[in-house]
N, C-alpha and C positions, 0 to 999 in steps of 0.2 A: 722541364719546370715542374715543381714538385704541388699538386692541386691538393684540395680538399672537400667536402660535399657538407654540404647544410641545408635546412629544410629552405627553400624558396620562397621569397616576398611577393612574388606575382609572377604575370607569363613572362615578364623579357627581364632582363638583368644585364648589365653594361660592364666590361670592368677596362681600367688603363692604369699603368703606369711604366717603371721603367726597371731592369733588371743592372743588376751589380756593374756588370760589364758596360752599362750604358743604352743598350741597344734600346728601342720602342718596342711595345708588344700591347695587341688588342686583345681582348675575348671576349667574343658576344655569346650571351647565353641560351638559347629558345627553352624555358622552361615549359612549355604546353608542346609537345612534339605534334601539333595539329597546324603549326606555324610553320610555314617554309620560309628561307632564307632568298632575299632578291640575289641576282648575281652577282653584284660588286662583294658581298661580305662575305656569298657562298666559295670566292676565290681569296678573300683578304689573306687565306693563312699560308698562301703557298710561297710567296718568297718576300725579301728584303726586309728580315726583322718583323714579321707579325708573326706569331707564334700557332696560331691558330683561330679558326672562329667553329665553334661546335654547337653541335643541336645534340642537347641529352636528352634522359628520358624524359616521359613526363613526370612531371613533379619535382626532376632533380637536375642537377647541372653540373659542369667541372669553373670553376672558378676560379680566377690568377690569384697569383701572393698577396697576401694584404688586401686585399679588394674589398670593399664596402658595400653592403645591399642597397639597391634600390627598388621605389616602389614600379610600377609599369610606366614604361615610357611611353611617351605620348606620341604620334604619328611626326610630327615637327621635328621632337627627340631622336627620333629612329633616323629619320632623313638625314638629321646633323650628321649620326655617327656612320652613316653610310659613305657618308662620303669623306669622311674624315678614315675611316677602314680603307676605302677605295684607294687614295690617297698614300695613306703607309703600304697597302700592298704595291705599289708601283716605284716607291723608291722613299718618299719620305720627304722631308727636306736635307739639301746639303749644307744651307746656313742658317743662320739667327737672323730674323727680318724684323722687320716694323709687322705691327699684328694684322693692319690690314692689308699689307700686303699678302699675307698667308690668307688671309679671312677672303678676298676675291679670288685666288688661284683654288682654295679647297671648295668656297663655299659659295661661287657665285654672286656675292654681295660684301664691300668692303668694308662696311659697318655690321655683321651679322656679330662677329665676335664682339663687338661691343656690348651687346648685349646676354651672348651669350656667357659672357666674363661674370656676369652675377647671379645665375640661373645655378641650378643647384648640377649641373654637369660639372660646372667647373668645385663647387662649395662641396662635394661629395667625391672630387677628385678624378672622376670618369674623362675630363677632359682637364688639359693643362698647356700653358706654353710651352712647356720644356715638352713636352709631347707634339705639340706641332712645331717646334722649332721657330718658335718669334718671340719676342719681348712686346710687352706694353709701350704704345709710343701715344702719352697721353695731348688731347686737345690742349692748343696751346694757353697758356695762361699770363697774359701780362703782369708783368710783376716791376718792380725799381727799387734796388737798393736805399735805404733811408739810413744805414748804421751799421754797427759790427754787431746787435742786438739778436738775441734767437728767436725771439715775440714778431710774427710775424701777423699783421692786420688783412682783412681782406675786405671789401667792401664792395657796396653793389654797381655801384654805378659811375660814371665816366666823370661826370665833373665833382663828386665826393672825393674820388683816385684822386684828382687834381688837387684839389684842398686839402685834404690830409699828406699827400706827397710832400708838398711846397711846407707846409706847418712843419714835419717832423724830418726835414732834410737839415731845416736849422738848430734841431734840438733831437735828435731821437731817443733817446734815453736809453729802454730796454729792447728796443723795435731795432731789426734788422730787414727787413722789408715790407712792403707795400703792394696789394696787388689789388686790378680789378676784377671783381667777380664776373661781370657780366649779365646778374640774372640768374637763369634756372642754368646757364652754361657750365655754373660752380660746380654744379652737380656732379659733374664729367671733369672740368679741368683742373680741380683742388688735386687731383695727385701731378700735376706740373709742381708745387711746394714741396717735390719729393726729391727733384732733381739737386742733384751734386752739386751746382752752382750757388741753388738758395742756400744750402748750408744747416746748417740744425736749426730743427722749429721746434722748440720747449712748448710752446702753446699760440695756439691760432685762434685770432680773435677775430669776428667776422660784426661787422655794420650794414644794415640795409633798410629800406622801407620797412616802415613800423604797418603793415598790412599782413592780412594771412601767408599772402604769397611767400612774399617777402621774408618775414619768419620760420616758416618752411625748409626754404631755401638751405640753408645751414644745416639743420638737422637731415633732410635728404643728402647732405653730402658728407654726413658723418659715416656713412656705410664703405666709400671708395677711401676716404682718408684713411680709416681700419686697416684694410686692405694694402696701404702703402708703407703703412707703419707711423701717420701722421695721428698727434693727437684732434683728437674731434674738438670742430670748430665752437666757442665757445662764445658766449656774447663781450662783444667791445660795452660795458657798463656802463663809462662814465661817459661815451657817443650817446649810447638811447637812452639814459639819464636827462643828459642835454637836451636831446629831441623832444621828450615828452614832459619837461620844464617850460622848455620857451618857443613852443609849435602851438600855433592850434590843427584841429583836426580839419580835415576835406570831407564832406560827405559820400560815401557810395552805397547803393541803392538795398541790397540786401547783405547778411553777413548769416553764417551756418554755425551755430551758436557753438557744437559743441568740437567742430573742427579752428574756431579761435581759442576756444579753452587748451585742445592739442596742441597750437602754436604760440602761444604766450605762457604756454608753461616752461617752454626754453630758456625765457628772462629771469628764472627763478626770483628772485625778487623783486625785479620790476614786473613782474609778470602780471600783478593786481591793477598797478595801473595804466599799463597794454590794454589789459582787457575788455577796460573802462572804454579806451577808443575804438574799439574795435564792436565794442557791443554798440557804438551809439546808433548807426553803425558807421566807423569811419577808417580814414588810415590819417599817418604820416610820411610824407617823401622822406628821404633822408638829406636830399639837398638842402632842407630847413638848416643845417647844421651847415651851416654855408663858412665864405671865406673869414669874413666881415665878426660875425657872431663867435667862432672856434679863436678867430683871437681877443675877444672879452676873452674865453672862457678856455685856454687853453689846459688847464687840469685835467679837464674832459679827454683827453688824451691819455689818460691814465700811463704817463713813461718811465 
């Protein structure tokens, strides 16, 4: 494999990816030769498709194809890639799993790669599915067909599902599904919207408690949507329209003024009178937009 040398980011450097022919190959770098290698990485190069793991000089190192600098790993970082070297030197995987299933057999814990899916291992390419041999097999996400429609709604909570379900099963318009969010679960299970079943999503409109959380909520899971290739979740308009027309507010005891400013900036236009509830200090459920009221006011569906 054909290497190159460049001035060093720090003492360690990680590189992964994959060679023409297909095969996996690691290289750990020790830029400070005062660093000894533990013994899983000090053997990683010797067979089944790892290439090598080298200690260069100080100050310089041999680097794989294409490889991208990182700054020092962190003791956690080093651990991952230890056993994830360990791992490919002993054979690798034979098939294409679900991720936790790889994430307990490499990593001792079946949620690790969950997390580790957004950590800049993965975002700088050091680590990869097709390098451990699994696909994403994301939290499940309840969802119900409402229409042939590629606008797909999500919304927060169980009996909202039920009332917009039942309203736009009769009329859907532009809405090809209905899902329920769950909560902070959206966070994780919006790339289930990704699956082959739902179908094309043009734009994901999302409804929930008119609170910080709540608002949050959506934006925190604009970063996994990216990721899948969904467009990020955008506000249902003419729902929290509705909500903050004909609600009033619930009191709660304190609110962080300029983390409601971050969150009601999402409503871009409703976002001034969000704020208003929010500073008094208060929320909105979003069950306010119940069965009874969504059919006064069905527009509010925006279809």
């Amino acid at each position: 494999m054909r290497t190159t040398r460049r001035e060093p980011p720090g003492p360690w450097s990680w590189r992964a990816g994959t060679r023409a022919a297909g095969s996996q190959w690691v290289s750990l770098v020790a830029w400070s030769a005062a660093v000894e290698l533990s013994a899983p990485l000090a053997g990683a190069g010797l067979d089944s498709g790892v290439d090598r793991v080298e200690l260069g000089e100080a100050g310089r190192g041999v680097l794989g194809v294409g490889a991208a600098a990182l700054t020092p790993l962190s003791p956690n970082e080093l651990e991952v890639l230890e056993a994830v070297s360990s791992w490919l030197a002993c054979g690798g995987g034979k098939l294409v799993v679900p991720h936790r299933e790889r994430s307990l057999q490499v990593l001792g814990d079946e949620k690790r790669l969950d997390s580790l899916a957004a950590s800049r291992l993965f975002a700088h390419g050091v680590l990869s599915f097709e390098l451990l041999a699994c696909e994403w097999v994301p939290p499940q996400l309840p969802w119900r067909r409402v229409g042939e429609g590629s606008v797909a709604l999500v919304v927060e909570n169980a009996a909202t599902f039920r009332t917009v379900t039942r309203a736009l099963s009769v009329d859907p318009g532009r809405y090809g599904v209905v899902a329920a969010g769950g909560g902070n679960a959206f966070v994780r299970t919006v790339a289930g919207l990704a699956d082959p079943e739902v179908g094309q999503v043009s734009e994901l409109r999302y409804f929930g408690d008119l609170d910080i959380a709540g608002l949050e909520i959506p934006q925190r899971a604009s970063v996994e949507a990216e990721r899948v290739g969904l467009p990020a979740p955008s506000p249902a308009a003419g729902l929290y329209r509705l909500l903050l027309a004909r609600s009033e507010a619930q009191p709660v005891p304190t609110v962080d003024t300029e983390r409601a400013e971050r969150a009601a900036a999402w409503l871009c236009e409703l976002a001034e009178p969000a704020l208003a509830v929010l500073a008094l200090p208060g929320r909105i459920a979003q069950e306010a937009v119940g069965s009874e009221l969504l059919a006064e006011e069905p527009e509010a569906l925006e279809r």
